[in-house]
C-alpha positions in Angstrom: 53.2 4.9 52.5 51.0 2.9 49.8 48.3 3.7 48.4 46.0 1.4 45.8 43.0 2.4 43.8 40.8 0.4 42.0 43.5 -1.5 40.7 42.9 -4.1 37.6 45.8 -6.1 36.5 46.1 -9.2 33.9 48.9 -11.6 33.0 49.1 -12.5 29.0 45.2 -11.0 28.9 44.3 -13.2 31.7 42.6 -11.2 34.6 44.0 -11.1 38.4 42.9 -8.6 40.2 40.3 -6.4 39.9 38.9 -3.1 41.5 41.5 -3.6 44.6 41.5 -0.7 46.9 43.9 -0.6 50.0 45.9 1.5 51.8 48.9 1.1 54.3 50.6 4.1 56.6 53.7 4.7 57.4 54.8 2.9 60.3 52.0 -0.1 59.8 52.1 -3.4 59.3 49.1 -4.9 57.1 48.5 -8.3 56.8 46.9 -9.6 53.6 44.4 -12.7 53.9 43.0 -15.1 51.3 42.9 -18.7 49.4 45.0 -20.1 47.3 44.8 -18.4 43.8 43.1 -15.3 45.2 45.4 -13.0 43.6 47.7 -11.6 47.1 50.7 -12.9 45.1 49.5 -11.2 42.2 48.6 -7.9 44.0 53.0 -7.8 45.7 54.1 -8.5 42.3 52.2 -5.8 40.6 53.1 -3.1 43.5 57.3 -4.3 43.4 56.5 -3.7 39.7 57.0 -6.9 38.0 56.7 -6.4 34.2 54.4 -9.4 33.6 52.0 -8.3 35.5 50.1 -5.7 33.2 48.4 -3.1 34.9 45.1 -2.6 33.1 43.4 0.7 35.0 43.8 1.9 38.7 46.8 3.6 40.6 49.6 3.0 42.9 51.2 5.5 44.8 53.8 4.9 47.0 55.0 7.6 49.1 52.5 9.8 47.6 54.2 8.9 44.3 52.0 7.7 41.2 54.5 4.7 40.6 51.9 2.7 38.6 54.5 2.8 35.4 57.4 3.2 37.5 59.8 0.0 36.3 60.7 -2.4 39.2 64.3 -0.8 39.7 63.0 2.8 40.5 60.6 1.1 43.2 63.5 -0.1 44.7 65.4 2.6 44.6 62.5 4.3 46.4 62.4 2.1 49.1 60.1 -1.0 48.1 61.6 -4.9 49.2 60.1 -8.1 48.7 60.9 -11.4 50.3 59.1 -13.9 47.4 57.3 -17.2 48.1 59.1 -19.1 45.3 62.3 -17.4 44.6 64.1 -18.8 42.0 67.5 -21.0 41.8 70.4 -19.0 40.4 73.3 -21.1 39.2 76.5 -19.8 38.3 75.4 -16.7 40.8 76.9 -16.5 44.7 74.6 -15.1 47.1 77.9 -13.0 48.4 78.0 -11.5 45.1 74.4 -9.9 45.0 74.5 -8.8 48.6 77.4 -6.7 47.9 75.2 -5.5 44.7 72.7 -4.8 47.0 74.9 -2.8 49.6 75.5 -0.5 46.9 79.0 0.7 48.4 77.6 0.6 52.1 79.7 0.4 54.9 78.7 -3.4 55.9 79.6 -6.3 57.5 77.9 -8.7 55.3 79.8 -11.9 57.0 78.4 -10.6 60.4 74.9 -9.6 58.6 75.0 -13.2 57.3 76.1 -15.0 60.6 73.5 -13.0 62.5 71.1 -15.3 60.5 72.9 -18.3 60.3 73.7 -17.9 56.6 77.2 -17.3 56.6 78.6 -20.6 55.2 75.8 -20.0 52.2 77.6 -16.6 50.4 80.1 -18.6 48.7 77.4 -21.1 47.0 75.0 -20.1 44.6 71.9 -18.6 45.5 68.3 -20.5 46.6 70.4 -23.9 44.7 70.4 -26.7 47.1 68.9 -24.6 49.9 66.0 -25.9 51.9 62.9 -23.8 52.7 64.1 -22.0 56.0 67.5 -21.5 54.3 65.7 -19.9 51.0 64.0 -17.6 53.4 67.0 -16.7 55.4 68.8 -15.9 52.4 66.0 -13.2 51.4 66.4 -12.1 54.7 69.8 -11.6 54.0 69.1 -9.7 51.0 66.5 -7.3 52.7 69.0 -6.6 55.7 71.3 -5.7 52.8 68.9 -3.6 50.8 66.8 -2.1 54.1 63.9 -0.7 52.5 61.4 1.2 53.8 58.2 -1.2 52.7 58.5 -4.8 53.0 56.8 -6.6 50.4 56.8 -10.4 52.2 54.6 -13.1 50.3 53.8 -15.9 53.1 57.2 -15.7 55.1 56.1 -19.1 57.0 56.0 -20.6 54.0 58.2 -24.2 54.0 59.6 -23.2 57.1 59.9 -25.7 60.2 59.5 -24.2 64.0 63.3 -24.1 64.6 63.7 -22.2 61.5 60.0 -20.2 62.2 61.5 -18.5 65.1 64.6 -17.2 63.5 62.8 -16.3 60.2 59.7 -14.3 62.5 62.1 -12.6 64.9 64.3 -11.5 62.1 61.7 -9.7 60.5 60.3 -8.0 63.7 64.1 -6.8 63.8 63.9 -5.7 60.1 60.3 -3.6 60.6 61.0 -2.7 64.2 64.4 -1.3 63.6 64.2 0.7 67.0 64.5 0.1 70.5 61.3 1.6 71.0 59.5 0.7 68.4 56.0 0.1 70.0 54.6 3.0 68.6 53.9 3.1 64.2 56.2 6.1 63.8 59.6 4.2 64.9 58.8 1.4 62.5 59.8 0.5 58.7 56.3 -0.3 56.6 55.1 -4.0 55.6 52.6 -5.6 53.6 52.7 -9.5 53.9 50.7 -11.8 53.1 50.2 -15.4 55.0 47.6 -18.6 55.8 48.7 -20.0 58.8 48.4 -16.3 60.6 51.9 -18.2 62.4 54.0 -15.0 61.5 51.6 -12.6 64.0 53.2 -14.4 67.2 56.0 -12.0 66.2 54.9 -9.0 64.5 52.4 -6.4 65.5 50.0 -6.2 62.8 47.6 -3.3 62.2 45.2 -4.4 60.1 44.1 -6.4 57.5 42.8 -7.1 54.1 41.1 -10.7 52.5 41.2 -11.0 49.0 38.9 -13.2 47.7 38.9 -14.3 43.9 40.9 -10.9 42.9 39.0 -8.2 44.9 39.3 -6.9 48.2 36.2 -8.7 50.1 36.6 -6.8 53.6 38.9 -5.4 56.0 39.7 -5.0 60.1 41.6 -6.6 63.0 43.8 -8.7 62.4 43.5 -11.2 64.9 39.8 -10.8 64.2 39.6 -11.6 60.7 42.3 -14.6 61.4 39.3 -16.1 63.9 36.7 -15.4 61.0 38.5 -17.2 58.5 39.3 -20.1 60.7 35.8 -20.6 62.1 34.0 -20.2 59.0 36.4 -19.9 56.0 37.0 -17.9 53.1 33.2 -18.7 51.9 31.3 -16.2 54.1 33.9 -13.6 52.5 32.6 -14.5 49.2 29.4 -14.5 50.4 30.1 -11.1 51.3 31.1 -9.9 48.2 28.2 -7.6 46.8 27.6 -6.2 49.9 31.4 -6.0 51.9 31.9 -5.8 55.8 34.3 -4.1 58.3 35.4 -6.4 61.0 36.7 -4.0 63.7 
């Protein structure tokens, strides 16, 4: 579904990220590890193809796709969502009116989409203004219900987000990536790459595998639940430690 290789990316001739390799099938659900300021934020930005973010050398394929120089609305088109971490207020814009952008003329219920999430009496106000953190979330949710993609691109969906609101926020996305009754098995599931600290979110999804990145690079990779111990027995410095000679933690 997505593949990177040896990707280098800079922001006004600042450097980001730098020879990041990773991969994630169809069907999986990666989870992305590191510190603040490593560069995962960096890394979902530059794969959803914002324009900032200035890919120096390296490739991204998506769908066996090179989409490195593919502008942002073409990755959507091909399937690629993302749920930010800071989305921004947008005044003078109601969230009804860019869901029904988003549906592009599909046949959808978007007041039963939105009540499903408890976002219902938010279309008619403008978007992300006034909304607390588990609201912001649920209205991205909202928007990637809309939009169904087949990659989720979700930066630290835990993020600002109490228990009560935690619980809706994680089953709602098991629903969005598990889209089937049976979904247990990789091929009856949508694609996801998301990034979180906490590890909170993998209580409700099934995760794969996963990446750290430490100080722009990929440091190591394995099980999920593995590398989530690692990192909360020892930290992010024996990664670094790590990084001239990195590990697999199976």
């Amino acid at each position: 579904m997505l593949q990177i290789e040896d990707l280098y990316v800079e922001v006004a001739g600042r450097p980001l990220l730098k020879n990041v390799s990773l991969t994630v099938e169809k069907g999986e659900t990666t989870i992305l590890f590191g510190p603040n300021g490593a560069g995962k934020s960096a890394l979902l930005s530059t794969i959803m193809g914002y324009s900032n973010f200035k890919v120096i050398s390296g490739k991204i394929f998506f769908k066996g796709k090179d989409i490195t120089e593919a502008p942002i609305n073409e990755r959507a088109k091909m399937g690629i969502g993302i749920m930010s971490q800071r989305p921004p207020n947008i005044a003078g814009v109601k969230l009804r009116d860019l869901v029904e952008i988003e549906a592009g003329g599909k046949s959808l219920d978007l007041n039963e989409m939105a009540r499903a999430i408890d976002m219902e009496r938010f279309l008619d106000r403008d978007i992300n203004v006034g909304f607390s953190g588990g609201e912001i979330k649920r209205s991205e949710l909202l928007q990637l219900s809309v939009q169904s993609p087949d990659f989720y691109l979700l930066d630290e969906p835990e993020s600002g987000v109490d228990p009560v609101n935690m619980a809706q926020v994680g089953n709602t996305i098991k629903k969005l990536i598990c889209n089937h009754k049976a979904c247990s098995h990789a091929p009856d599931r949508k694609s996801a790459l998301v990034i979180t600290h906490t590890g909170e979110i993998l209580d409700y999804l099934a995760a794969d595998k996963a990446y750290i990145l430490c100080d722009g690079t990929v440091m190591c990779s394995g099980n999920p639940a593995r590398l989530l111990d690692e990192i909360k027995t020892q930290g992010y410095e024996e990664c670094i430690r790590c990084k001239v000679n990195p590990i697999q933690l199976e």
